[in-house]
C-alpha positions as CSV (number, residue, x, y, z in Angstrom):
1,X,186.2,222.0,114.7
2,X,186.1,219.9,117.9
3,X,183.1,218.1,118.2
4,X,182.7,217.2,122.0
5,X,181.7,221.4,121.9
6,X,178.4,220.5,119.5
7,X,175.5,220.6,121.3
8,X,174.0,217.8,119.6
9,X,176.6,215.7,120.8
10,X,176.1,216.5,124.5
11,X,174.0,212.8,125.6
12,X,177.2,211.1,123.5
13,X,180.0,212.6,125.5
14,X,177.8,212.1,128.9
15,X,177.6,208.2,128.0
16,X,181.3,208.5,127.2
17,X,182.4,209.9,130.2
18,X,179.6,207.9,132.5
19,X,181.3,204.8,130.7
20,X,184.8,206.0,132.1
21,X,184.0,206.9,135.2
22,X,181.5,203.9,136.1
23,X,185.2,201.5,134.9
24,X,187.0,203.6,136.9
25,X,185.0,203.0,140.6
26,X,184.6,199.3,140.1
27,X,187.6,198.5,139.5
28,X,188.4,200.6,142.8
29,X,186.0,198.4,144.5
30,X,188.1,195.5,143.2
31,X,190.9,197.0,145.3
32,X,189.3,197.8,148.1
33,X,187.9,201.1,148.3
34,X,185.1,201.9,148.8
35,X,183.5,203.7,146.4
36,X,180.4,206.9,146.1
37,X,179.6,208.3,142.6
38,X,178.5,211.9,141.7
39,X,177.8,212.7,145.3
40,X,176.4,216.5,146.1
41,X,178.6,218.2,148.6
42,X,179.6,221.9,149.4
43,X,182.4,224.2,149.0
44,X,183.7,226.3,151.3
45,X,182.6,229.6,149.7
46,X,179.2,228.1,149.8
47,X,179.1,226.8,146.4
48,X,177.9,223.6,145.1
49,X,179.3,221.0,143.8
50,X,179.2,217.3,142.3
51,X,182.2,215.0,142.5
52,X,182.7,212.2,140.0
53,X,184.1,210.2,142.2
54,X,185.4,209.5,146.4
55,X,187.4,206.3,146.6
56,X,187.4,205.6,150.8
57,X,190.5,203.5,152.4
58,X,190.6,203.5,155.8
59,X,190.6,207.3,157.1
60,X,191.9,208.8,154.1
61,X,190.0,209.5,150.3
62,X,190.8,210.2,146.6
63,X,188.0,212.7,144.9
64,X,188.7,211.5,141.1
65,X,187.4,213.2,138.3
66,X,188.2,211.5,135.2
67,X,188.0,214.0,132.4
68,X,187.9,213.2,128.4
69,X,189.7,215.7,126.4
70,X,191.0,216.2,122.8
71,X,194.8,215.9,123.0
72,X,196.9,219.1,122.3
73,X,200.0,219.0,124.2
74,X,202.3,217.4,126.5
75,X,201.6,219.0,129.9
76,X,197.8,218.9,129.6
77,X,197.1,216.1,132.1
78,X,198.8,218.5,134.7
79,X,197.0,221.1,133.5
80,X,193.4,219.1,134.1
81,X,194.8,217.5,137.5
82,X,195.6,221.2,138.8
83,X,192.1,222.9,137.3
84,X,190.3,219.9,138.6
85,X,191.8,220.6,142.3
86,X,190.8,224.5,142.2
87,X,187.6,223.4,141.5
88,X,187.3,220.4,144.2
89,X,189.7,221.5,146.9
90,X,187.7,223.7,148.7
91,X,185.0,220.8,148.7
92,X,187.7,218.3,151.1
93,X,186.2,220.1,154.9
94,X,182.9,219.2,153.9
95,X,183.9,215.2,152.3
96,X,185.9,215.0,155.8
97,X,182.9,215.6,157.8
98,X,180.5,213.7,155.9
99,X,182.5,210.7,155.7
100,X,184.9,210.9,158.7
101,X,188.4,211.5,157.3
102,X,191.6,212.6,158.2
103,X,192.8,213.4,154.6
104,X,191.5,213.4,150.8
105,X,193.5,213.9,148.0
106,X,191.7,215.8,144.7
107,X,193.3,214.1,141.4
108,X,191.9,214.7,138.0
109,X,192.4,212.5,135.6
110,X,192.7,213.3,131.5
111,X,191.9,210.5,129.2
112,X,192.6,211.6,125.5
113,X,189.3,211.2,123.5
114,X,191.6,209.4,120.8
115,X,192.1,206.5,123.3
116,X,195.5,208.2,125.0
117,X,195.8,207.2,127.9
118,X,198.7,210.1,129.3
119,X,201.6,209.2,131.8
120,X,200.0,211.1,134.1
121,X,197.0,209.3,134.5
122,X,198.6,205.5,134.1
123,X,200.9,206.6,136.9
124,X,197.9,207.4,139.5
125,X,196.1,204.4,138.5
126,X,199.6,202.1,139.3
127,X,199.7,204.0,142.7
128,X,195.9,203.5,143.3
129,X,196.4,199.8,143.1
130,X,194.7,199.5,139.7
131,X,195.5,197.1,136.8
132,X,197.0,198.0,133.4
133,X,194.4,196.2,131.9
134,X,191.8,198.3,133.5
135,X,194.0,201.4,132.1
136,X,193.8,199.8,128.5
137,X,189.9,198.9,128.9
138,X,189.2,202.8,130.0
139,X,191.6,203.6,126.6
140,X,189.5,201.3,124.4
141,X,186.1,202.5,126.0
142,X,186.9,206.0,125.3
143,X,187.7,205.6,121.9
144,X,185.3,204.0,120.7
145,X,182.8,206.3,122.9
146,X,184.8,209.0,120.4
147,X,184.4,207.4,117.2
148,X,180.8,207.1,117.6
149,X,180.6,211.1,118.2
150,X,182.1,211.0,115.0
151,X,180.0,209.1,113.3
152,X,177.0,211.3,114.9
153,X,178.3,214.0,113.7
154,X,178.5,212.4,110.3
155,X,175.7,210.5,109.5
156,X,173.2,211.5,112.3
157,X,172.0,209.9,115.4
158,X,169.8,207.1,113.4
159,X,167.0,208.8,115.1
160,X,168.3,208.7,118.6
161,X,168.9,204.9,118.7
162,X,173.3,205.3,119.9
163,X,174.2,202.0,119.3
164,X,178.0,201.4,120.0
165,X,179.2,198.9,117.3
């Protein structure tokens, strides 16, 4: 049974992925982007939708959506990066407008919910100017964010009190 499916465990993955993503944009701000989180926009088909995350540098963007997942197999964080584009490509016209850019890039981003932190993603992170230790930090958060789904799932929620540790 994978447990980031149980309902009950729904607020637990939220505060694990918020965690992720919030360590993600600052340490983008560290390296000069500028940085918008969960912002609204519009697809061109007219749906909508909610990125993670646009990193701004000069006249170009990143949308980043980091994304936890159970590990299965090797070419899963290029399977995320590509479903993640599907779903925020069609977004980029609309991003380009409302901020003024030439070009955005759409990366997702897999972290394993053991703590794996793939190739893939270390690799985007290096060419986005970030840190290893920042990498590692977002491994640690995320696994501990895990464990504590865990022991949810095992012992209960000590009455909605989610301490971590």
């Amino acid at each position: 049974m994978n447990l980031g499916f149980l309902k009950s465990h729904e607020a637990l993955r939220n505060i694990r992925h918020h965690a992720v993503r919030s360590m993600l944009a600052e340490a983008l701000k560290e390296v000069g982007f500028t940085v918008h989180q969960e912002v609204q926009g519009l697809a061109t088909q007219g749906s909508v939708r909610r990125i993670d995350i646009i990193a701004i540098k000069n006249n170009s963007a990143y949308i980043l959506d980091p994304t936890i997942r159970f590990e299965t197999h090797a070419d899963q964080p290029h399977e995320v990066d590509s479903e993640k584009k599907r779903i925020y490509e069609p977004t980029i016209p609309f991003y380009e407008d409302k901020y003024s850019l030439s070009h955005i890039d759409v990366i997702g981003l897999m972290v394993g919910a053991r703590g794996t932190i793939p190739s893939f993603f270390a690799n985007k992170c290096k060419n986005l100017g970030l840190t290893h230790s920042i990498v590692k930090e977002i491994a640690i958060s995320a696994h501990k964010r895990s464990v504590q789904i865990l022991r949810n799932h095992l012992y209960g929620s000590d009455n909605g009190n989610f301490k971590l540790f």
